[in-house]
C-alpha positions as CSV (number, residue, x, y, z in Angstrom):
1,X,-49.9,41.0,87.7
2,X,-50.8,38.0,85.7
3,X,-54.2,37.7,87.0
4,X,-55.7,38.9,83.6
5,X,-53.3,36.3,81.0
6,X,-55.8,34.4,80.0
7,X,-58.2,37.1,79.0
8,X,-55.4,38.5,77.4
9,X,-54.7,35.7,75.0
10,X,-58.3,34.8,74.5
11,X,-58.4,38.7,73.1
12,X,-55.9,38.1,70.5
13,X,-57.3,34.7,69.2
14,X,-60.7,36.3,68.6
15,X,-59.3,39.9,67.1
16,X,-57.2,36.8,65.0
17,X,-54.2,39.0,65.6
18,X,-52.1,35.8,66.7
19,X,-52.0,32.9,64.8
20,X,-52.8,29.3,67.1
21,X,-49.1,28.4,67.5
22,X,-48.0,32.0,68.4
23,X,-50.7,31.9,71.3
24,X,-49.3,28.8,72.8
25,X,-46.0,29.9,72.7
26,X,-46.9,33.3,74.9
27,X,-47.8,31.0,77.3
28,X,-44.3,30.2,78.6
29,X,-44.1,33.9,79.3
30,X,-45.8,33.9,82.5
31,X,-44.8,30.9,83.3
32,X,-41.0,32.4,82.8
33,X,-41.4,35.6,84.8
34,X,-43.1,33.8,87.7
35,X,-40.5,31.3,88.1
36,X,-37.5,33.7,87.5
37,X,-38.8,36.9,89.1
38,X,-42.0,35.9,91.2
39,X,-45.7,36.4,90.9
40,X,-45.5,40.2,92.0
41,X,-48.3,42.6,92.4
42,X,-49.0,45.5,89.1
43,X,-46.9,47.9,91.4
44,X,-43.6,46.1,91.8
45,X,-43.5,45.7,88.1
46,X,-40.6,47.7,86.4
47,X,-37.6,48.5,84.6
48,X,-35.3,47.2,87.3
49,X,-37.9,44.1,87.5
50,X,-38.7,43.5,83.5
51,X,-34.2,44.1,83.0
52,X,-33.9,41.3,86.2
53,X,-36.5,39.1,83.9
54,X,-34.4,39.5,80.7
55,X,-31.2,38.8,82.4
56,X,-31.9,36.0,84.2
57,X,-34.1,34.0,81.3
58,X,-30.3,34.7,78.8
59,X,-28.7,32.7,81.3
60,X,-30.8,29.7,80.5
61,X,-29.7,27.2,78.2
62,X,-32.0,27.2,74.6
63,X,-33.8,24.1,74.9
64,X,-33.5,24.0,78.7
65,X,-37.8,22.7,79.2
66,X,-36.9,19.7,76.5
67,X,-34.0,18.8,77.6
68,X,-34.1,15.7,79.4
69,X,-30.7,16.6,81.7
70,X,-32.4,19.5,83.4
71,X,-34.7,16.7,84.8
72,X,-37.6,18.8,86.8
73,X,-35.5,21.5,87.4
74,X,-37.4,25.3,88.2
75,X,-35.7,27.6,85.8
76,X,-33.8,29.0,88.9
77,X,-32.4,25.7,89.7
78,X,-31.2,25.1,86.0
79,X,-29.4,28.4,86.2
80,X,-28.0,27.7,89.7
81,X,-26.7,24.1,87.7
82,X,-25.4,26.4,85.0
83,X,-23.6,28.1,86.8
84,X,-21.3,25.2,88.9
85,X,-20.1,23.5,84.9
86,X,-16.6,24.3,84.0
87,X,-15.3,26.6,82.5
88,X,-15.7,24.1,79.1
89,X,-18.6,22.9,79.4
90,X,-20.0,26.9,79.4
91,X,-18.1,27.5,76.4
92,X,-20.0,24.6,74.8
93,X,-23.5,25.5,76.4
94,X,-25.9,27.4,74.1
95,X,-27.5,29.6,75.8
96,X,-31.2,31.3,75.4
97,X,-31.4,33.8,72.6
98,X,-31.7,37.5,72.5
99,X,-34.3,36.8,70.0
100,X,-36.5,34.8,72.1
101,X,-36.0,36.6,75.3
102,X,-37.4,40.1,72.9
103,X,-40.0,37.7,72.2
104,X,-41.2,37.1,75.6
105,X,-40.7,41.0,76.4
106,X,-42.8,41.5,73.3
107,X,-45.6,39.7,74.9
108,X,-45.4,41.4,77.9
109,X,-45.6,45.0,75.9
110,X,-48.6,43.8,74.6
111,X,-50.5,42.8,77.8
112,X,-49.7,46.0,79.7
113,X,-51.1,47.6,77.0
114,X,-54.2,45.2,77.0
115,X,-54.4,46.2,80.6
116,X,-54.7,50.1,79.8
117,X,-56.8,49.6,77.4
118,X,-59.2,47.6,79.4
119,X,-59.4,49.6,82.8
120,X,-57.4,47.0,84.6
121,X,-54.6,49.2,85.3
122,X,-54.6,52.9,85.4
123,X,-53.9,55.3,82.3
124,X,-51.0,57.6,81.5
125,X,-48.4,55.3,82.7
126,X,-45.2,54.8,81.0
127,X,-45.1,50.5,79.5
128,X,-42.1,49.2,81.4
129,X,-41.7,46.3,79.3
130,X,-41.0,48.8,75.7
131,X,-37.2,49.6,76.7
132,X,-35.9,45.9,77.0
133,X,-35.9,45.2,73.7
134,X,-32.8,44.4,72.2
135,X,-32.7,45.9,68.4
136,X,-31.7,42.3,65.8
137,X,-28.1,42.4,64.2
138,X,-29.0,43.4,60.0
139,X,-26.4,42.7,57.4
140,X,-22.8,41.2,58.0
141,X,-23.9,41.3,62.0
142,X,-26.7,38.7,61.4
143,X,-24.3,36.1,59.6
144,X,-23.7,33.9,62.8
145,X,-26.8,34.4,64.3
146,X,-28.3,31.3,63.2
147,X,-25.2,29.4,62.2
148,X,-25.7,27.0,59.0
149,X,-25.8,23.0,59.5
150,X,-22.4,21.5,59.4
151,X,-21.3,19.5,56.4
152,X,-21.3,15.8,58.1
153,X,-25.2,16.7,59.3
154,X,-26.2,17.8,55.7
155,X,-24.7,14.4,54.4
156,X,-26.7,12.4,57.3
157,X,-29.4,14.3,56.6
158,X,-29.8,14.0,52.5
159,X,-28.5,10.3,52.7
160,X,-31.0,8.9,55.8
161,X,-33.9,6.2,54.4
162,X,-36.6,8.8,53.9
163,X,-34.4,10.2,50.9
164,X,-32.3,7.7,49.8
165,X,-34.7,4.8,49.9
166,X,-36.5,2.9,53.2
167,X,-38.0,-0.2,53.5
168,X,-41.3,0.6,53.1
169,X,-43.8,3.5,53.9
170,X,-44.2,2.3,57.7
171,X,-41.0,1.6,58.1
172,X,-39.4,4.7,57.4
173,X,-35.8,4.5,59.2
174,X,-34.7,1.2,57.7
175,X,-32.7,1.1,54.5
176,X,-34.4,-0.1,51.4
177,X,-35.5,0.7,48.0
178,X,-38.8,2.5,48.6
179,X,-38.8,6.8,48.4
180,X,-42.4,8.0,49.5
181,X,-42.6,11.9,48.7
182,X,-45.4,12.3,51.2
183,X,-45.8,15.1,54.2
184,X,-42.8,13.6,55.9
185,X,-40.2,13.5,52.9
186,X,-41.1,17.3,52.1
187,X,-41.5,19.2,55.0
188,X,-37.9,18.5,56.3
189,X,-36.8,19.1,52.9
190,X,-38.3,22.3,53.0
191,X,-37.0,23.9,56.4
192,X,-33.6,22.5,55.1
193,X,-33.4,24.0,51.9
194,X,-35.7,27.2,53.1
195,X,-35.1,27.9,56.1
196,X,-38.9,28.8,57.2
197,X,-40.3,27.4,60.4
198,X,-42.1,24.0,60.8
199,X,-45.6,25.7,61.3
200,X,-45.2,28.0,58.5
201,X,-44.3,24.8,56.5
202,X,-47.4,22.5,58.1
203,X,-49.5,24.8,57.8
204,X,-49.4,25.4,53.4
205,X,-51.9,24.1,51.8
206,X,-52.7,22.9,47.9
207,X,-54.1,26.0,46.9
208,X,-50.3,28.1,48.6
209,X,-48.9,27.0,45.7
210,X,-48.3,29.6,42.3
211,X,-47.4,28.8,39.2
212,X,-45.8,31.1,36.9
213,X,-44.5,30.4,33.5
214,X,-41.3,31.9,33.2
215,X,-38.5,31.7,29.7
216,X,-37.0,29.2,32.1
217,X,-40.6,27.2,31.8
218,X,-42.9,27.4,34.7
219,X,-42.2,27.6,38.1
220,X,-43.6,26.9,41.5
221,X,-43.3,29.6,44.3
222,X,-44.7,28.3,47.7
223,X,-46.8,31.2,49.3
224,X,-45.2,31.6,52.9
């Protein structure tokens, strides 16, 4: 099935309809599916497969491929860990996202319709992948989704060296008297105090930046 991914992805960098880091996130998809379901053939793939995928990757813990105490682990054998914690520890394991397994599923939509639309599969058929999408909780259902940092983080946070004074430009986590308001004092500042994501912060440049004279006086908007 995965035979044409890299083609695929190599479309969608030259039509520039992905940016750089979205492309290098997709590639985890494939990697995903083949380690959770298997590397099947175009005609064992669907809905009771792509709902299997989707189930299996939620029961995943978030940061499970970063995490040094998964080790080496295959995905399976994180789950099959997983699974043998208390009852406690369970309750305190953050699991994968609906959000991230949609994006995943997303990905996969897009290269079954790549394959229709380059003769690799054949026409007419019905996209698997477009019915596991889970819909995003709007308004007072969104509130915990991505819960706020605690207070005793915000004060670690807003009283570390890099804002309340280091030792010198190089020497950034040691206490001293020395604020540098470089790349690494404001782009933590603003995914605190913002919320946007680290690439969509990295990647602003001079000219991002508006001005607008307001009765307040003027302002500076951010472009994101």
């Amino acid at each position: 099935f995965f035979a044409h991914w890299d083609e695929f992805i190599a479309t969608k960098k030259s039509d520039q309809k992905w940016k750089r880091d979205t492309a290098s996130g997709a590639e985890a998809t494939p990697r995903l599916f083949k380690a959770l379901i298997g590397n099947l053939p175009f005609a064992r793939i669907d809905g009771d497969i792509v709902g299997r995928f989707r189930r299996e990757y939620l029961k995943l813990p978030f940061n499970y491929f970063h995490d040094e105490k998964w080790g080496k682990l295959t995905p399976k054998q994180v789950i099959a860990a997983v699974e043998k914690l208390d009852a406690d520890a369970k309750k305190q394991l953050r699991l994968a996202s609906t959000t991230t397994a949609n994006k995943h599923v997303t990905n996969l939509v897009g290269y079954w319709d790549h394959l229709v639309l380059h003769a690799k599969i054949p026409r007419g058929l019905d996209n698997p992948f477009r019915g596991h999408l889970t819909a995003r909780p709007r308004g007072r259902a969104a509130r915990d989704e991505h819960p706020m940092w605690p207070a005793d983080l915000d004060n670690v946070f807003f009283t570390s060296p890099l804002y309340s004074g280091c030792k010198s430009i190089f020497r950034r986590g040691m206490h001293g008297e020395e604020i540098h308001r470089d790349a690494l004092f404001w782009v933590p500042l603003f995914g605190r105090l913002m919320g946007v994501r680290e690439d969509e912060i990295c990647g602003r440049m001079v000219g991002d930046i508006d001005w607008v004279d307001t009765e307040m006086g003027r302002l500076s908007f951010l472009k994101i």
